[in-house]
LUMTOR-723326 format. One line per field, with one value per residue (C-alpha): chain; x, y, z. Coordinates in Angstrom, 2 decimals. Layout:
cadena	c(A_...)
px	c(X_...)
py	c(Y_...)
pz	c(Z_...)
***
This chain:
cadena	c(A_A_A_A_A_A_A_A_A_A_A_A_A_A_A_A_A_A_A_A_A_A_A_A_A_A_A_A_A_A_A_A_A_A_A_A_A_A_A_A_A_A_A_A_A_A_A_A_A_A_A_A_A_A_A_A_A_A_A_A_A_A_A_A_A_A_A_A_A_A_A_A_A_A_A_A_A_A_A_A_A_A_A_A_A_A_A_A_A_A_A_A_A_A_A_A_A_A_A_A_A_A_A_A_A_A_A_A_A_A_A_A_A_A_A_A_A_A_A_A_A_A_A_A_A_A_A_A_A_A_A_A_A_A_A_A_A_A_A_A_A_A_A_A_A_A_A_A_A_A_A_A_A_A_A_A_A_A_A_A_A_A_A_A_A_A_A_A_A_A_A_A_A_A_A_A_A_A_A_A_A_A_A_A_A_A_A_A_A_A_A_A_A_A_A_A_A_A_A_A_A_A_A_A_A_A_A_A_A_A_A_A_A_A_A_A_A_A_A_A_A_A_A_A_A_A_A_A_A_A_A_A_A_A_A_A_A_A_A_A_A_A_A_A_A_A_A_A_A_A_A_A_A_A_A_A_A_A_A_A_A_A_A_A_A_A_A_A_A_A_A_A_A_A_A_A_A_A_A_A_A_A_A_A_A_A_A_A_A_A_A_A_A_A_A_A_A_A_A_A_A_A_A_A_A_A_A_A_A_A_A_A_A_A_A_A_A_A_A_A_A_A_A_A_A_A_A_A_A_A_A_A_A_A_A_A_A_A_A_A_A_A_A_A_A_A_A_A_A_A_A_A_A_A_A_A_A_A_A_A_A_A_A_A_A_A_A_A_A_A_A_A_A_A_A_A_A_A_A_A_A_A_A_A_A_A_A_A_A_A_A_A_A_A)
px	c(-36.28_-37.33_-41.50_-42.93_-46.61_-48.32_-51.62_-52.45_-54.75_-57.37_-56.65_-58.88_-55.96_-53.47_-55.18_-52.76_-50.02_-51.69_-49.89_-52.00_-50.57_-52.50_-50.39_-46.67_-48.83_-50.18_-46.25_-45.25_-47.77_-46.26_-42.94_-41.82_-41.72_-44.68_-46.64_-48.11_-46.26_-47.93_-50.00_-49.73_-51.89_-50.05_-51.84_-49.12_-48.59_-51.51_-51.33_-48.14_-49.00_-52.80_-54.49_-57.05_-55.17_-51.52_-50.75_-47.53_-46.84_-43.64_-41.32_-38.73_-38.63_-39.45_-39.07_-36.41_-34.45_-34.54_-36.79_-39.17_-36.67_-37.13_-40.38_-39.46_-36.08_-37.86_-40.59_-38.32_-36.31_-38.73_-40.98_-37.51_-36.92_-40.50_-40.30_-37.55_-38.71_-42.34_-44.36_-43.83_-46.62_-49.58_-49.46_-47.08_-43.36_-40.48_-37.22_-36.26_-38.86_-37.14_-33.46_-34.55_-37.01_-33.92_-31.30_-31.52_-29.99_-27.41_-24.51_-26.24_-25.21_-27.45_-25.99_-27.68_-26.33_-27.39_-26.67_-27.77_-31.03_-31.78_-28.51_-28.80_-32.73_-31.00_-28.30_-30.67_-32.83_-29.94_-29.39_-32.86_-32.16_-29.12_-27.27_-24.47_-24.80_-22.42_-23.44_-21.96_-21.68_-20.66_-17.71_-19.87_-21.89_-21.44_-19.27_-21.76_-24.34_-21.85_-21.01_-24.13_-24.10_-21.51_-23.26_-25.46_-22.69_-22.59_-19.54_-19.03_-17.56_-17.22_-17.48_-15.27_-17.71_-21.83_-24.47_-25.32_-21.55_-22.48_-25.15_-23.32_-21.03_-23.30_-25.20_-21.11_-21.25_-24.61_-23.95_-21.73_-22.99_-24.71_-25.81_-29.11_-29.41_-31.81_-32.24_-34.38_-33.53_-34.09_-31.91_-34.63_-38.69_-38.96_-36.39_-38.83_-36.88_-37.14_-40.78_-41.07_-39.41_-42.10_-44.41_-43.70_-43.33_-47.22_-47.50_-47.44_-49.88_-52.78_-51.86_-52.68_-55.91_-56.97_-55.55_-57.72_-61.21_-60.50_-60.33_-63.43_-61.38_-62.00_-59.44_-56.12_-56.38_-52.67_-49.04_-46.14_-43.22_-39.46_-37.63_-34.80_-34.70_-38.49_-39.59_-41.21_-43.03_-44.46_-45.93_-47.54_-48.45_-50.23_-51.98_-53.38_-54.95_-56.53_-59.26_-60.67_-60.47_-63.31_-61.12_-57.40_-55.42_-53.01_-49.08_-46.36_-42.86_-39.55_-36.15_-33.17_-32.76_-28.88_-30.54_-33.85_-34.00_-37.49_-38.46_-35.91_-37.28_-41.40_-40.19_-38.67_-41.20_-38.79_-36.15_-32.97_-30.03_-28.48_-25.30_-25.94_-22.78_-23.17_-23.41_-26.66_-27.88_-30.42_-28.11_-30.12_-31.97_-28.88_-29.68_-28.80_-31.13_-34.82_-35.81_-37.43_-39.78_-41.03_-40.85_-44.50_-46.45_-44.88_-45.25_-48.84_-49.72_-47.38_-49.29_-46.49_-42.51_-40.62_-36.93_-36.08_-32.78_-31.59_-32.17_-35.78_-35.21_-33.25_-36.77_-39.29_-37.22_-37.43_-41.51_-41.22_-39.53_-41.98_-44.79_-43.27_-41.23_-37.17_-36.33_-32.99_-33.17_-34.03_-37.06_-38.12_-37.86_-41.62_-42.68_-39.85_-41.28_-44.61_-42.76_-40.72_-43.13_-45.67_-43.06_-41.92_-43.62_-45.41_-47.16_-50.92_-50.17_-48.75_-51.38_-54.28_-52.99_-52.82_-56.16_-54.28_-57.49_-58.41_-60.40_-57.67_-56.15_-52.61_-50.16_-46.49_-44.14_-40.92_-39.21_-36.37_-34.88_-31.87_-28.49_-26.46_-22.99_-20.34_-19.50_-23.08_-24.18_-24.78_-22.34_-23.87_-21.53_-20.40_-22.75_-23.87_-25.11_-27.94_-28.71_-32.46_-31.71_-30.21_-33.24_-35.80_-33.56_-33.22)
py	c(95.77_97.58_96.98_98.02_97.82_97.94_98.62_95.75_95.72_93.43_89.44_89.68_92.18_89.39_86.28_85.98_85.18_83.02_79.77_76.45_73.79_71.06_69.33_69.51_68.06_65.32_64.73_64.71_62.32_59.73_59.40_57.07_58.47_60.96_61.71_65.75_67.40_68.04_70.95_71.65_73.88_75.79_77.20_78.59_80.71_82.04_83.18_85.01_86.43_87.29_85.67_83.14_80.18_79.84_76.85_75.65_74.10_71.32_71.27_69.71_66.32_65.93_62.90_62.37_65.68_68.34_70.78_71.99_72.49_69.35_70.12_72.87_71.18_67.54_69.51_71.98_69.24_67.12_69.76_71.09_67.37_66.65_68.95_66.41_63.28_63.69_62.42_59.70_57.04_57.67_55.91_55.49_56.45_54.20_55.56_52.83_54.44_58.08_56.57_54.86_57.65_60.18_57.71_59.16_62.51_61.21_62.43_65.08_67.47_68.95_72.74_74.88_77.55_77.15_78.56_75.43_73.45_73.90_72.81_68.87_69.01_69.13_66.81_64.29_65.06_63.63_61.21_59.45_59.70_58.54_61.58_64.37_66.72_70.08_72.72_76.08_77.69_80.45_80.68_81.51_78.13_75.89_72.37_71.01_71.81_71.33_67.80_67.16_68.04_65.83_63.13_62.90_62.27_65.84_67.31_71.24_74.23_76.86_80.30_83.01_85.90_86.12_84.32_85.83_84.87_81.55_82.59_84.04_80.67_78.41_80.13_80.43_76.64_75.76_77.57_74.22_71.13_67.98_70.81_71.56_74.71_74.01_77.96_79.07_82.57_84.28_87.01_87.60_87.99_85.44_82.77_79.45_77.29_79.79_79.81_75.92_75.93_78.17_75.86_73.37_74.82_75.28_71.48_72.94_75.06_72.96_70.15_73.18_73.69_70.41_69.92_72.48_71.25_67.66_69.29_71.96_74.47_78.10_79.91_81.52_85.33_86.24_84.04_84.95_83.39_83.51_84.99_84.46_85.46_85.37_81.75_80.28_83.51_84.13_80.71_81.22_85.07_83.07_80.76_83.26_85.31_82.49_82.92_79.33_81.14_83.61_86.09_86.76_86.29_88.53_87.65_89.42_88.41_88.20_88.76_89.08_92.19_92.05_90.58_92.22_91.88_91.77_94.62_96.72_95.95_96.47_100.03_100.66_99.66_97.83_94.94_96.27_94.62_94.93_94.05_91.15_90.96_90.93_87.00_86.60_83.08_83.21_82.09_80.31_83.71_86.07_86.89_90.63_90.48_89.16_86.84_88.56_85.52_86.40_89.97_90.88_88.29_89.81_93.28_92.58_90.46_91.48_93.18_93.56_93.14_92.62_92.70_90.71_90.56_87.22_87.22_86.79_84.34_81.95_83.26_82.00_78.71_78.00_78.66_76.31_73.46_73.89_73.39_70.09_71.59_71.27_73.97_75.78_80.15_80.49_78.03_80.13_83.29_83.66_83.40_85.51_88.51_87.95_87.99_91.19_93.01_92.63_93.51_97.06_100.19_99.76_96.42_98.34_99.18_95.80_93.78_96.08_96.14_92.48_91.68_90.23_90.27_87.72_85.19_85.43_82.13_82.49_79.95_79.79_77.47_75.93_75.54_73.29_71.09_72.35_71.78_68.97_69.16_68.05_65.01_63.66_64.01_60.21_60.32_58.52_56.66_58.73_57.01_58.63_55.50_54.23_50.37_49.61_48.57_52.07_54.03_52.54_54.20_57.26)
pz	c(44.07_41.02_39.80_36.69_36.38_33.11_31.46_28.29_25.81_25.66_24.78_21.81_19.96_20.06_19.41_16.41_18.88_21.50_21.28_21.46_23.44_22.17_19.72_21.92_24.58_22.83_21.58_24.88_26.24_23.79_25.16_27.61_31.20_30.18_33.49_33.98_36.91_39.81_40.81_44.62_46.76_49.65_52.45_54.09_51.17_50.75_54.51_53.78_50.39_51.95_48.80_48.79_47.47_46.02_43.62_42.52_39.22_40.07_37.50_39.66_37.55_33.66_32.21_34.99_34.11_36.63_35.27_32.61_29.61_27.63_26.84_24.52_23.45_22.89_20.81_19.13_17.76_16.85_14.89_13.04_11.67_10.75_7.59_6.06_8.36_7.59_11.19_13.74_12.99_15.60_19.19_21.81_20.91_21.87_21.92_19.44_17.02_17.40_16.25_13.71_12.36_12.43_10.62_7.29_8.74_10.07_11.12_13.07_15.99_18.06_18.80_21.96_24.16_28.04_31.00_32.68_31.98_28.37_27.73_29.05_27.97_24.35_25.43_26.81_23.45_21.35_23.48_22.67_19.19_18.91_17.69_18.53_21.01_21.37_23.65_24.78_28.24_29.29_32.38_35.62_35.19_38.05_37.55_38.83_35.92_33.52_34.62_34.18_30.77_29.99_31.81_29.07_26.27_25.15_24.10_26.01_24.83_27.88_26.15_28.30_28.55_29.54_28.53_25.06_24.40_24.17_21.97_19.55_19.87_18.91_15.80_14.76_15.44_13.50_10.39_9.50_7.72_9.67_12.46_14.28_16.48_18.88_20.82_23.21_22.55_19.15_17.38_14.83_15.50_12.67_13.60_14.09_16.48_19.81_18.93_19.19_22.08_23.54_22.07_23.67_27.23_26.88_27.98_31.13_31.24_29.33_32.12_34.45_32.78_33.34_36.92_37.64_35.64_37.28_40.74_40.16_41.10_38.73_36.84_38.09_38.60_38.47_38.23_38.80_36.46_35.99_32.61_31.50_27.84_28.17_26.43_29.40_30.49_26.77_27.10_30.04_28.70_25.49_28.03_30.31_27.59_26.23_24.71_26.30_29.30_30.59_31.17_31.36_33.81_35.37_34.17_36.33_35.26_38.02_37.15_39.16_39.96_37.99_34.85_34.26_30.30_30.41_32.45_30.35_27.14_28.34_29.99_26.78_24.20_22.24_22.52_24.87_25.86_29.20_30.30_33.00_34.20_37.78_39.16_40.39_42.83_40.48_37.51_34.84_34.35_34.11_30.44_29.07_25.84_25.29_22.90_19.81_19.20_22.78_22.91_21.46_23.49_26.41_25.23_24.60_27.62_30.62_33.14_35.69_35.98_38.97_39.35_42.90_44.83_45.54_49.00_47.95_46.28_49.44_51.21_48.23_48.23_51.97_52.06_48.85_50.84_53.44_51.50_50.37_46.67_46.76_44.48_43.27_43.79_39.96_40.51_43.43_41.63_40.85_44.10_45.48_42.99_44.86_48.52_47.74_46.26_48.58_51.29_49.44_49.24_46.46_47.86_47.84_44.53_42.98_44.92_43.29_39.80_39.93_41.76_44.93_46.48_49.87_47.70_45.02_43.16_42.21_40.23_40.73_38.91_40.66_37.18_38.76_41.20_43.46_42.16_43.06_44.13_41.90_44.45_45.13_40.86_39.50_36.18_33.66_31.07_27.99_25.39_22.35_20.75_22.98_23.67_23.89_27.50_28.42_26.06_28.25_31.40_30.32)
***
C-alpha cells in the first residue's frame, strides 16, 4: 500500500472551480424513477476504523442501473443537446417528452468509452431517448458487464489493449457526422463534456447535504472516495470545499494499488500517465491517465491519496455487506483505503492528517452493486426504438 498525504490551500483559492450541484439535481429529480440514494450509518465501522460515526452513501441502484454513472451520463447528454434543443419545458419529465424533444437531431449515436458502468449509464441514456448507442471496451472487461451493455440495445466495440485504448477509440469514432461523445475522462483541461459529467455526479453529494440537515446530524470531517480517471472524486473534492459548508472537509482519494493515476499525477504536480496494465479486482478504476477537467480540483483539494491492494478491497466489501450494502471490490474501494491505511505503518500519521479523531464523522460511497454472472443477468430485448410501455420500465 502506497499513501501520499498532502498539504492544500485554503477553499477560498478555488472557489472558481467548486462545482454547484443544484441544477443536475433538480434535472434529475424530474425523471421517472428519481428517488435520492440512501445514506446509511454503520456502527460496526466506526468500531473498526475507531471514528465516531461512518456513513455510507448507496449507490448500488440509480434509476434501476447498478450504480452512480447515469447521473453524469443522463446530465452530460442532456446539457450537450440543450445548446441546439433549447430546454425541456419545466415539471416532471416523461420519457416520451425526451424522444420527442431530441427528434430534430436525429440520426444520432451516442459514443462513450467504459470499462464497465459509464458505458450502459450512456447506453441506457440513449435508450430513453430513442437514439443510437456505440460504446468501446477495452479486452479485460468481464462478459458479464459487457452483456449488459448490450442488454440495453447498444452496439460494442471491444478495443484490444487498456482502458485509455478505448479512449482513443471512441474520440476516433465521434469525430464522424450524427455522433455524440459522451466521456467521462478528458484529453484537454477545456474539453466541456468530462466536466458535465462531473456535474452531474454532484447529485450525490447535495442529496448528502440534505440527508444530513433532515437528520440534524453536522458536517462530514473526512471521506474517503474511489478514482478512476478522477470525475467522481473531483465532485466530491468541489463539494467538500464548499463554501456552504463551515469548513472543509477532509477528501482522501483510493486507487488500486496497479492503477494509481491519481496519486501519480498529485506526487508529480502535473497530469502523468501510468501504464495500468496489471488486472486489478478492482477493475472499473484501472485507468493509467487522469482526467484534465479533474486534475486541478483534485490538485487543489486532495488532502490525501491512497493506493490499496485488492485484498482490501474483498475486506471493505465484506464489512459493507455486513452493515446491510452488497457492493462489487471497486465500490468498496473507499472504505478499503480507510481499512489499509489505518492497518499500515503510517496509520498515526494518516489518521492525524485527516482528523480521524474518536468523535469523527466520516462518509464513504459504495459506488456500485456486485456484478452479476453472465448466467443469472436478466437480458433485456435489443430495442433501440422504445414503446411508451417499455419507457415507463426502464
Amino acid at each position: 500500500m502506497r499513501v501520499l498525504l498532502r498539504s492544500i490551500r485554503d477553499r477560498a483559492a478555488d472557489n472558481a472551480n467548486t462545482v454547484r450541484a443544484d441544477e443536475p439535481l433538480a434535472f434529475h429529480r424530474r425523471l421517472p424513477g428519481y428517488w435520492p440514494t440512501p445514506l446509511i450509518e454503520a456502527p460496526d465501522l466506526a468500531k473498526s476504523l475507531g471514528v465516531g460515526q461512518v456513513l455510507v452513501k448507496n449507490e448500488t441502484s440509480r434509476f434501476d442501473l447498478p450504480s452512480f454513472k447515469v447521473l453524469g451520463a443522463s446530465w452530460a447528454t442532456y446539457a450537450a443537446l440543450v445548446e441546439t434543443l433549447g430546454p425541456l419545458p419545466d415539471g416532471p419529465i416523461a420519457f416520451a417528452d425526451l424522444r420527442h424533444w431530441v427528434s430534430p437531431v436525429r440520426p444520432l449515436t451516442l459514443i462513450a468509452a467504459t470499462d464497465g458502468n459509464h458505458g450502459r449509464a450512456v447506453a441506457r441514456v440513449a435508450r430513453w431517448l430513442g437514439v443510437d448507442a456505440r460504446i468501446y471496451l477495452p479486452n479485460f472487461v468481464e462478459p458479464a458487464r459487457q452483456q449488459a451493455i448490450e442488454s440495453e440495445g447498444a452496439e460494442v466495440v471491444v478495443v484490444d489493449g487498456l482502458y485509455d485504448a478505448s479512449v482513443d477509440a471512441a474520440l476516433d469514432a465521434s469525430n464522424h457526422p450524427g455522433t455524440l461523445l459522451i466521456s467521462d475522462t478528458a484529453r484537454t483541461s477545456f474539453d466541456p463534456i468530462p466536466k458535465l459529467v462531473t456535474q452531474g455526479y454532484g447529485t450525490i453529494f447535495a442529496e448528502v447535504d440534505q440527508q444530513l440537515a433532515a437528520s440534524g446530524d453536522r458536517m462530514i470531517d473526512t471521506v474517503a472516495i474511489q478514482a478512476g480517471v478522477g470525475g467522481l472524486s473531483a465532485a466530491c473534492t468541489s463539494w467538500a470545499r464548499s463554501p456552504r459548508h463551515r469548513r472543509p472537509t477532509q477528501v482522501a482519494v483510493v486507487e488500486p494499488e496497479t492503477a494509481a493515476c491519481v496519486m501519480t499525477a498529485l506526487a508529480a504536480g502535473e497530469p502523468a500517465a501510468i501504464a495500468a496494465d496489471e488486472v486489478s479486482a478492482m477493475n472499473v478504476l484501472q485507468c493509467g491517465t487522469i482526467s484534465l477537467t479533474a486534475f486541478e480540483t483534485l490538485r487543489e483539494g486532495v488532502s490525501c491519496c491512497l493506493a490499496v491492494e485488492d485484498e482490501w478491497a474483498s475486506t471493505a466489501a465484506s464489512g459493507l455487506k455486513e452493515a446491510g450494502v452488497a457492493t462489487g471490490l471497486s465500490g468498496a474501494a473507499g472504505l478499503a483505503g480507510f481499512l489499509g491505511a489505518l492497518s499500515s505503518p503510517m496509520a498515526a500519521a494518516v489518521r492525524s492528517h485527516l482528523g480521524l479523531t474518536p468523535d469523527a464523522q466520516v462518509l464513504v460511497v459504495a459506488t456500485e452493486a456486485p456484478v452479476v454472472s453472465k448466467r443469472d443477468l436478466k437480458a433485456r430485448p435489443v430495442v433501440l426504438a422504445v414503446t411508451e410501455r417499455e419507457a415507463e420500465l426502464v
